[in-house]
C-alpha positions as a printed Julia matrix, in Angstrom:
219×3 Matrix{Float64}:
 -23.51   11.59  66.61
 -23.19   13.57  63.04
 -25.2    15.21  61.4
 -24.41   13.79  58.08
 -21.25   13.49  56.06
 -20.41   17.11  55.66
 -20.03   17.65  59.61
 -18.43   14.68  59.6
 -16.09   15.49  57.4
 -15.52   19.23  58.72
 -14.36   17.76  61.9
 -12.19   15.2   60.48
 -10.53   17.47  58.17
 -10.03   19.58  61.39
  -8.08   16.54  62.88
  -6.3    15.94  59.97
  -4.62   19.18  59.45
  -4.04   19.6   62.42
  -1.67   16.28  62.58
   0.32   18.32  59.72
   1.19   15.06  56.78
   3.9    15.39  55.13
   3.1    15.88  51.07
  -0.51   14.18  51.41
  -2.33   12.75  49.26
  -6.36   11.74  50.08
  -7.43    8.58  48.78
 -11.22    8.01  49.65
 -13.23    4.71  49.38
 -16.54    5.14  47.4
 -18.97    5.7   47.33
 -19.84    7.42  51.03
 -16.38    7.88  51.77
 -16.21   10.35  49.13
 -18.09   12.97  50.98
 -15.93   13.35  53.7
 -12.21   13.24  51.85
 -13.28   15.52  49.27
 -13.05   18.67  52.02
 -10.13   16.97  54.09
  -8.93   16.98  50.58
  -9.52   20.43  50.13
  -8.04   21.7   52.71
  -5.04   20.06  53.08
  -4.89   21.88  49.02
  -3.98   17.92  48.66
  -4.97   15.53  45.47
  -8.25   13.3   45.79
  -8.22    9.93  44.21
  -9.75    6.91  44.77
  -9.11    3.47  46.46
 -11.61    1.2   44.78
 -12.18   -1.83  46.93
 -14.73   -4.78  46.56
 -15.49   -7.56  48.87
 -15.4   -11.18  47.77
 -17.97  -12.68  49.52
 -18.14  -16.23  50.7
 -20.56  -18.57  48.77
 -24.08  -18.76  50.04
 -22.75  -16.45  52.44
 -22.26  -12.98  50.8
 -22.03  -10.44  53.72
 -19.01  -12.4   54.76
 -16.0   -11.72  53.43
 -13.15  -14.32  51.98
 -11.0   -11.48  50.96
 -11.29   -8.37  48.51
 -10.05   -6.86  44.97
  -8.45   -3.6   45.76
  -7.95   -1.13  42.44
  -4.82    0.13  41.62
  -1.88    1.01  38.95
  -2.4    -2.99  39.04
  -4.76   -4.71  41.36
  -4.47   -6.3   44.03
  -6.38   -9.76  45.53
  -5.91   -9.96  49.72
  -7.38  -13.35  50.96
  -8.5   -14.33  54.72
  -6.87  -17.2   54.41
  -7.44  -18.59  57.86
 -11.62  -18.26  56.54
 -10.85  -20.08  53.64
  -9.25  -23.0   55.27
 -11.93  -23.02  57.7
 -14.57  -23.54  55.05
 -12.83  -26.01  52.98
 -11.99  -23.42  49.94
  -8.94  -21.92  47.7
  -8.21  -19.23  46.44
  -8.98  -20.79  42.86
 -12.42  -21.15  44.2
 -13.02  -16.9   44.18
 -11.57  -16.69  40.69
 -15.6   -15.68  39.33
 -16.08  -13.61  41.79
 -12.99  -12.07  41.27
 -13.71  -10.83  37.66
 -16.63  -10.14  38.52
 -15.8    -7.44  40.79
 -12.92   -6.36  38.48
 -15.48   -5.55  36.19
 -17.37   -3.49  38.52
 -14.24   -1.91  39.49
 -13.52   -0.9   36.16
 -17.06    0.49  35.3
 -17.17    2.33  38.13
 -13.55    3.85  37.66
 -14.5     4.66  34.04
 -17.94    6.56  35.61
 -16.24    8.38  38.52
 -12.93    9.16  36.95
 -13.38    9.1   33.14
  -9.33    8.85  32.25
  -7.98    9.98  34.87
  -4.79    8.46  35.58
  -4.42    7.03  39.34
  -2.86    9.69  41.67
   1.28    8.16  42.39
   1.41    8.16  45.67
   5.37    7.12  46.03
   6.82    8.69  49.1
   3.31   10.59  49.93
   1.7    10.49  52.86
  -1.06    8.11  51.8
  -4.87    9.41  53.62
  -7.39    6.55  53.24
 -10.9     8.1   54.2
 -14.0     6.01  55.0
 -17.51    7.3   56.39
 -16.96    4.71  59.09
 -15.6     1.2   60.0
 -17.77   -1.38  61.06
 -15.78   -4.87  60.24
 -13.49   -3.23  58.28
 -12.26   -6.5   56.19
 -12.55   -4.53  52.96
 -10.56   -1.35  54.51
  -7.98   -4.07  55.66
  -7.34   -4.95  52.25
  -7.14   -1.67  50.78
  -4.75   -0.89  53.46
  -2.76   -3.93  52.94
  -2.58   -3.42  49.09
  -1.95    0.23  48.91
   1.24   -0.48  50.83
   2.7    -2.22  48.27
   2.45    1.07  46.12
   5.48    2.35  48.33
   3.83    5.71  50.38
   6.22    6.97  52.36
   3.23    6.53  55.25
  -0.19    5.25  55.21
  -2.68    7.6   57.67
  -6.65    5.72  58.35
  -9.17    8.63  58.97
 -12.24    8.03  59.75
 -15.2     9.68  62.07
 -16.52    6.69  63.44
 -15.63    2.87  64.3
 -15.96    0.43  67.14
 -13.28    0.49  69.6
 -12.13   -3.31  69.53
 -11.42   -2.6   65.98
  -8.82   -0.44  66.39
  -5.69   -2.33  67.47
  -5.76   -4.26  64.44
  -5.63   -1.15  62.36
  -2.95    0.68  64.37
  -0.32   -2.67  63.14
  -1.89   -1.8   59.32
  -1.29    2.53  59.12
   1.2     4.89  60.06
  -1.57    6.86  61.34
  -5.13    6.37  62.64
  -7.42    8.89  63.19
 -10.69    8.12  64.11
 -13.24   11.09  66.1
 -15.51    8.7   67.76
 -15.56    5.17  69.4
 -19.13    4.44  70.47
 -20.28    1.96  72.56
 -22.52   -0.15  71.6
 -21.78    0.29  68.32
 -24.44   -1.11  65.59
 -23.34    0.33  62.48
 -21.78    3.16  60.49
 -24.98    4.61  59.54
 -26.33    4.47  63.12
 -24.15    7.22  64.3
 -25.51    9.86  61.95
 -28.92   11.93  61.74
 -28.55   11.6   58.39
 -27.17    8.43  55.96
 -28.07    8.95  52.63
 -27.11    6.34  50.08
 -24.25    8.22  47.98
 -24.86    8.22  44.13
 -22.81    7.42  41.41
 -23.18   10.94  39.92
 -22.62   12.35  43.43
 -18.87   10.58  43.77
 -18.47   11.25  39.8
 -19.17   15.14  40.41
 -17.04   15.06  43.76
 -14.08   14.45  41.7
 -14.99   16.71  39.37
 -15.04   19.52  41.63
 -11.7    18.36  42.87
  -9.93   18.83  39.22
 -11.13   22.13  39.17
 -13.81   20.81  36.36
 -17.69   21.56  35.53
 -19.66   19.92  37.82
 -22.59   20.13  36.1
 -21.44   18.22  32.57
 -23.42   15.45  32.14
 -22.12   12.25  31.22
């Protein structure tokens, strides 16, 4: 078990240097993978950006997910089509949802990142960094949609997930690093003494720090 995010993320960025990428660049999912890329970040003396990704859940059934909007130079809509089908629904069905969550996207990129141009991550080693995987259909998508940005490799690091999970995510990366496979796993959160709920102004200072800028301006 963890301690919290910072030990997590002193022991992943301990397994991440020591796999040596190639002209890295850490992209972490927010909010509480922020956390624990911003010191892999650190000390790899790599950039930190973010991969903004939001589930599209399935109606009357939110928690499940038809497929996500993944951020980027220009986003990015991955489906579970084989859920769709099952359920009777289209693609045309999510387009509400879909602006919805571009909307959040967008307030949330303008909050955490001000105008901040997305890091290019052409021919980079590519980090994604998560707290933990439980299903992982959101990561999957992110994965899925930052290869068409053309990284040179994708690398997954994360402290925790379940083990079944795995194989699935070895087909999407490059890489996968990922500290500990519990078992029975219940969720992320389960496998650290402490889970606090990441704020807004916590990610939005993170990447402050990270350009080298005042942490403590107010927005």
């Amino acid at each position: 078990m963890f301690r919290d995010r910072d030990h997590a993320a002193m022991l992943l960025a301990d397994a991440v240097e020591a796999a040596a990428p190639e002209a890295p660049v850490v992209l972490a999912l927010p909010r509480g993978g922020v956390p624990v890329a911003a010191p892999v970040a650190e000390r790899l003396g790599a950039p930190l950006d973010l991969l903004m990704v939001r589930k599209l859940g399935m109606p009357g059934q939110p928690e499940l997910a038809g497929g996500a909007v993944v951020d980027g130079p220009a986003h990015e809509v991955v489906f579970n089509s084989g859920l769709l089908a099952s359920f009777g629904l289209t693609e045309e069905d999510f387009k509400p949802a879909i602006e919805e969550q571009l909307a959040e996207i967008e307030r949330r990129r303008r909050v955490y990142l001000g105008d901040h141009a997305p890091v290019d991550v052409t021919g980079r080693t590519a980090i994604v960094i998560d707290d933990g995987i439980a299903t992982g259909a959101t990561v999957k998508a992110a994965l899925k949609a930052l290869r068409k940005r053309a990284p040179a490799a994708i690398w997954l690091a994360v402290p925790v997930a379940p083990a079944d999970t795995l194989p699935e995510f070895e087909a999407l990366v490059d890489r996968l690093i990922c500290l500990e496979t519990p078992s029975p796993f219940w969720a992320v959160g389960a496998h650290y003494s402490r889970f606090d709920q990441v704020s807004d102004a916590a990610v939005a200072a993170a990447m402050r720090a990270a350009w080298g800028e005042d942490t403590d301006k107010t927005e």
